[in-house]
C-alpha positions in Angstrom: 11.3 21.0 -66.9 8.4 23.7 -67.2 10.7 26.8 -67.9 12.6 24.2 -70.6 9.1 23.3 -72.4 8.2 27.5 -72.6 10.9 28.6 -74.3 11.5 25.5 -76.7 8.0 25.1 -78.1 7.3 29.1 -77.6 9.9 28.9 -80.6 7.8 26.5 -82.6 5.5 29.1 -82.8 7.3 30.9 -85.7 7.2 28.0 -87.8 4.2 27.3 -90.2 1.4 29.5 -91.7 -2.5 30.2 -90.7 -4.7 32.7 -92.0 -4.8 36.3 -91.2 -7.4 36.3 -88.5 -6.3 33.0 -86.4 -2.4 34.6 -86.7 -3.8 37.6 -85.1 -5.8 35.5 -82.3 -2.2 33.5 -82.0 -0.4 36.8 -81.6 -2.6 38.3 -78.6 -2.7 34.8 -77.0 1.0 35.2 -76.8 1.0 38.8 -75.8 -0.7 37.1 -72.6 1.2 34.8 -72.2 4.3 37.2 -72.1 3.0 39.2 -69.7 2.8 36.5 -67.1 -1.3 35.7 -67.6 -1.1 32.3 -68.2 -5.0 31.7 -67.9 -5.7 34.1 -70.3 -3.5 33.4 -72.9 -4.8 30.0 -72.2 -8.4 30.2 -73.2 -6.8 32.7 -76.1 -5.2 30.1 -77.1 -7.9 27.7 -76.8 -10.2 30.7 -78.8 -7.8 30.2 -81.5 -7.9 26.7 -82.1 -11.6 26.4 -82.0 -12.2 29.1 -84.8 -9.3 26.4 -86.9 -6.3 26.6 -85.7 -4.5 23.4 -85.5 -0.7 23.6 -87.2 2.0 22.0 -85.0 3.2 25.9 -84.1 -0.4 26.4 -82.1 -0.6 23.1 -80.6 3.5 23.3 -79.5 2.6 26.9 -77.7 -0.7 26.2 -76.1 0.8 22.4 -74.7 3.7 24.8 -73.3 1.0 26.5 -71.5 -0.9 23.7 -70.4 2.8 22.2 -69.3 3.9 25.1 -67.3 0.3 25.0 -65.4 0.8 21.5 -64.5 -1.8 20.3 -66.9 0.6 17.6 -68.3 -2.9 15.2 -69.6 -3.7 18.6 -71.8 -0.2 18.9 -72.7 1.0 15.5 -73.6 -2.4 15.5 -75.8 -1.2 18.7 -77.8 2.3 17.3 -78.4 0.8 14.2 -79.9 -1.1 15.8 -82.0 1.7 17.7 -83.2 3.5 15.1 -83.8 0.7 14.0 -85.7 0.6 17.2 -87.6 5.0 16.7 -88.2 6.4 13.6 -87.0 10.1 15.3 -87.4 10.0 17.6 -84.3 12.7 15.9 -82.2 12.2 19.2 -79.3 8.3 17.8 -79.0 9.4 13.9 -78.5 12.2 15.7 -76.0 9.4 17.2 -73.9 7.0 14.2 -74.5 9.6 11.9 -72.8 10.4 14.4 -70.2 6.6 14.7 -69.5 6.4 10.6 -69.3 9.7 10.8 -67.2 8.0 13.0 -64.7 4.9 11.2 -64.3 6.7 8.0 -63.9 6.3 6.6 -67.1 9.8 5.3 -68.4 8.4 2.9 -71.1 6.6 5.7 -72.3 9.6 8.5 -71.9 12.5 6.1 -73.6 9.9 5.6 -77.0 9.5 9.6 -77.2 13.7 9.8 -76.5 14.8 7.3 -78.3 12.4 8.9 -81.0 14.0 12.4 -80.2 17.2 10.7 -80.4 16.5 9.5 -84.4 15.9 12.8 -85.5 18.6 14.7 -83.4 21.4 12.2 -82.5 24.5 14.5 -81.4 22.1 15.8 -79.0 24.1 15.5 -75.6 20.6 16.7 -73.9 18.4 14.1 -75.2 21.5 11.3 -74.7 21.3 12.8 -70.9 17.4 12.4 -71.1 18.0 8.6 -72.1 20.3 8.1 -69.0 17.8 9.7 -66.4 15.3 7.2 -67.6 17.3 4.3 -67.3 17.8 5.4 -63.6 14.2 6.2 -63.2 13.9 2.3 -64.8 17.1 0.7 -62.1 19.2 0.0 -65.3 22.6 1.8 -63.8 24.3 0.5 -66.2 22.7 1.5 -69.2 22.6 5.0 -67.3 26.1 5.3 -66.7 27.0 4.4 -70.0 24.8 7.1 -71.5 25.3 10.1 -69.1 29.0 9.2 -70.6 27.5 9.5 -74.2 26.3 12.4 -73.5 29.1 14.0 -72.2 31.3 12.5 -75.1 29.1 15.0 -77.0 29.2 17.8 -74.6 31.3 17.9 -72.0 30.0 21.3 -70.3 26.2 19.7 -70.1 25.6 20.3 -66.7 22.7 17.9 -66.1 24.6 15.0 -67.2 27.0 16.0 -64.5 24.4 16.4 -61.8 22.4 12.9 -63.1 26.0 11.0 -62.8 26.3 13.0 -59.1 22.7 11.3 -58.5 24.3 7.9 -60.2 27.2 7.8 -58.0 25.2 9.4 -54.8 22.8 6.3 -54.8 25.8 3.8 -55.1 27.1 5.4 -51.6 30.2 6.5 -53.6 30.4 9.9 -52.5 33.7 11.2 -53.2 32.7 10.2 -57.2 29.0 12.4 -56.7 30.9 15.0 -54.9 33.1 15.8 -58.2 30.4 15.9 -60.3 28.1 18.2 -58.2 31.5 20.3 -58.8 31.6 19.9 -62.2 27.7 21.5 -62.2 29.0 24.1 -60.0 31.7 24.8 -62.6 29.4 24.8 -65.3 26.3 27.1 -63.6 28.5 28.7 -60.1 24.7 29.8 -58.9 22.8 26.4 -59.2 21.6 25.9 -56.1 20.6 22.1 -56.2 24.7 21.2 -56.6 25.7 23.4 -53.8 23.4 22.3 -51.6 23.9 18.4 -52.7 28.4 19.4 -52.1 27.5 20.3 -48.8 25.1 17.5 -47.6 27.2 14.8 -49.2 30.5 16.6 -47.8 28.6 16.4 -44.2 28.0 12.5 -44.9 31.6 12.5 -45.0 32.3 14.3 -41.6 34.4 17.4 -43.6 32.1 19.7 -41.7 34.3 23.3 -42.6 33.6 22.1 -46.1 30.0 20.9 -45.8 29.7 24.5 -43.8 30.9 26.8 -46.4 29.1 24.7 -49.2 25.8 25.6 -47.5 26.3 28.8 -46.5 26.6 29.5 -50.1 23.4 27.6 -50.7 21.9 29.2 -48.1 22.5 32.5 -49.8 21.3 31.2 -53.4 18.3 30.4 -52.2 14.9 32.0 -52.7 12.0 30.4 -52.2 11.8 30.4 -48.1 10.8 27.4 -47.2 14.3 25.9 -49.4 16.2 28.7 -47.3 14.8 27.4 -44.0 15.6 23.8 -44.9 19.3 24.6 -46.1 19.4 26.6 -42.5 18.5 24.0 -40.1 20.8 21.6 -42.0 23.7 24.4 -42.3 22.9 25.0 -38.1 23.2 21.1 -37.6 26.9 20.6 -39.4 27.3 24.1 -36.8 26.0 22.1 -33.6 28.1 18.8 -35.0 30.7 20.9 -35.1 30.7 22.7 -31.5 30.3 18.9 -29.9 26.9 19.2 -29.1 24.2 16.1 -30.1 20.7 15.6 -31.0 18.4 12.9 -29.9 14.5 11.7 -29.5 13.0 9.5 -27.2 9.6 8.1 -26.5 8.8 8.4 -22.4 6.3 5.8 -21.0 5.5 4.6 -17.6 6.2 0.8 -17.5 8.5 -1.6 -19.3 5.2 -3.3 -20.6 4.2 -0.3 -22.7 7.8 0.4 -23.8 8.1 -3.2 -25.5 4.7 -2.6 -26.9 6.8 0.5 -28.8 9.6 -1.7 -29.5 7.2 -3.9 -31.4 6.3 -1.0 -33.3 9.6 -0.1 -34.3 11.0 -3.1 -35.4 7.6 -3.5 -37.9 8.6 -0.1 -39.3 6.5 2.2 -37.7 7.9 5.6 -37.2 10.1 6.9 -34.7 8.4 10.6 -34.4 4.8 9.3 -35.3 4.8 6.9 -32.2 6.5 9.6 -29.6 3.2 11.7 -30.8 0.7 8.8 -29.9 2.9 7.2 -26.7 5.6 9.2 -25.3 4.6 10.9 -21.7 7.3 13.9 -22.6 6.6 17.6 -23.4 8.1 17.1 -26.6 6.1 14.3 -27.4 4.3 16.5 -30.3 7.9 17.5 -32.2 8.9 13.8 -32.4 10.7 13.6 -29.5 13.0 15.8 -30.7 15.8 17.1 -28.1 17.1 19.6 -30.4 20.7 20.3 -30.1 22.2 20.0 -26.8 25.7 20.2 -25.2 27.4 17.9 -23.2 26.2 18.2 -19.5 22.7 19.3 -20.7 21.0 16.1 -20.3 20.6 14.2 -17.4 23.8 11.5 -16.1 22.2 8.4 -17.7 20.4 9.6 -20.6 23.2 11.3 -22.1 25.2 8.3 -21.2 22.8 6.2 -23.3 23.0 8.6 -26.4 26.4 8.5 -26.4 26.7 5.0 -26.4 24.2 5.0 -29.8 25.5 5.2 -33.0 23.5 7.8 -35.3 20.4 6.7 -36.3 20.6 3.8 -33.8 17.9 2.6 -31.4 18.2 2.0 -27.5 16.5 -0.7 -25.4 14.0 0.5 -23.1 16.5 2.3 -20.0 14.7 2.9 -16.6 15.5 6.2 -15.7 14.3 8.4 -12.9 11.9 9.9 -15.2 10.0 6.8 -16.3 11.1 3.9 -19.0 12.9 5.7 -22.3 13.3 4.3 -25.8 15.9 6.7 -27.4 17.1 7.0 -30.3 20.4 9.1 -31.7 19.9 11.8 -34.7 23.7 13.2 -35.2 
């Protein structure tokens, strides 16, 4: 959304007229800002307006600041000004609804699109934006029917694609999400969101060479290295899945009394790996419980017997084994 709001209201900022001296302050705010020093061109910005700047050109640029810092109150502020200042700006009531979107107000966001959608009504974007609130509001319908709209109007829009994939994805129809993550990856081959939503949607569907080569491509997108390291462990887990080898936790305790005191827990909702942190006697009490991935033959005859007899995501009985009393439960 951020990257969106910087370049469409840094174009606002041609429009309109001020005098010579607050057009010069404008003009060194956004030589800042283009040089990546957002918190000056901020409070050059902010200079500008207080010695009487105020057209709907000022007020678009500095909420596209204030928006790309996460000050969305500052922002949304600005863009109703602006509004104020021209009601016929159908890119500000775009970002205005994509700002109430965000923030988790879809009353708010379908005024400013439906608004957006007035002034600018072939727009597949803003038909798309109408959609994603209806999801955000539970109205599938309404959202089907207008990520359709939108692609009536534009039928390479890539985000009505990928909010359909979402659609369908929620509805457990995953063959349906699948093709439209595709269609995203048709449209933008590098986006890494749609690869990496093929290949965990192609794992929920045991094609694991599939879901294998879809990650390794996201894998290999991805920059930021804590995104990397997350497509990794899930890449590594389709890997293990697919060498036969399975992944548990358990909670270890020392009598039958204090393993249906954890039973309790679980069946209120508590959390598996929270409550193996406060109870379980094991080493691995402080990862969750957390066997990692293990072959057959790795664990012990009666343990590994009980995993196998889980289905995934699946919750034993408490088993009296050797080692103590064991609540397990099965992660792949």
């Amino acid at each position: 959304m951020i990257a969106y709001v910087v370049l469409a209201l840094g174009l606002a900022l041609r429009a309109g007229a001020e005098p010579a001296n607050l057009v010069q302050l404008a003009e060194a705010a956004e030589a800042l800002a283009n040089q990546g020093r957002l918190t000056e061109a901020i409070a050059a910005y902010e200079q500008a307006m207080a010695a009487g700047a105020g057209s709907a050109r000022v007020l678009n640029r500095l909420a596209g600041l204030y928006l790309q810092t996460e000050q969305l109150e500052k922002g949304t502020l600005l863009l109703r000004r602006s509004l104020q200042e021209n009601p016929e700006q159908a890119q500000v009531c775009f970002e205005l609804a994509k700002v109430f979107q965000v923030t988790d107000q879809p009353d708010s966001a379908m005024r400013y699109a439906r608004q957006a959608q007035t002034l600018e009504p072939q727009s597949s974007a803003i038909v798309t934006l109408i959609g994603a609130v209806h999801l955000q509001a539970e109205h599938p319908a309404e959202a089907k029917q207008a990520f359709a709209q939108a692609l009536e109007l534009d039928a390479r829009n890539p985000e009505a694609h990928r909010f359909l994939g979402v659609y369908y994805t929620e509805r457990d129809s995953l063959a349906e999400a699948i093709a439209e993550f595709r269609q995203v990856t048709r449209i933008l081959p590098d986006d890494l969101e749609a690869n990496n939503n093929i290949a965990f949607l192609l794992a929920r569907q045991k094609q694991y060479p599939e879901a294998l080569a879809a990650y390794k491509k996201a894998e290999m997108l991805a920059q930021d290295p804590r995104m990397r390291q997350a497509v990794r462990a899930n890449r590594e887990a389709v890997e293990a899945v697919m060498a036969g080898k399975m992944r548990a936790r358990f909670i270890l305790v020392d009598t039958q009394a204090r393993a249906a005191e954890v039973v309790a827990k679980l069946k209120a909702g508590e959390d598996f790996a929270a409550l193996a942190a406060r109870f379980s006697k094991a080493p691995n009490a402080q990862v969750g419980g957390d066997t990692g991935f293990v072959g057959p033959g790795a664990l012990m005859d009666g343990f590994e017997k009980a995993v196998l007899g889980l289905k995934t995501g699946q919750t034993s009985e408490p088993l009296t084994l050797p080692m103590g009393v064991v609540i397990i439960q099965r992660l792949n």
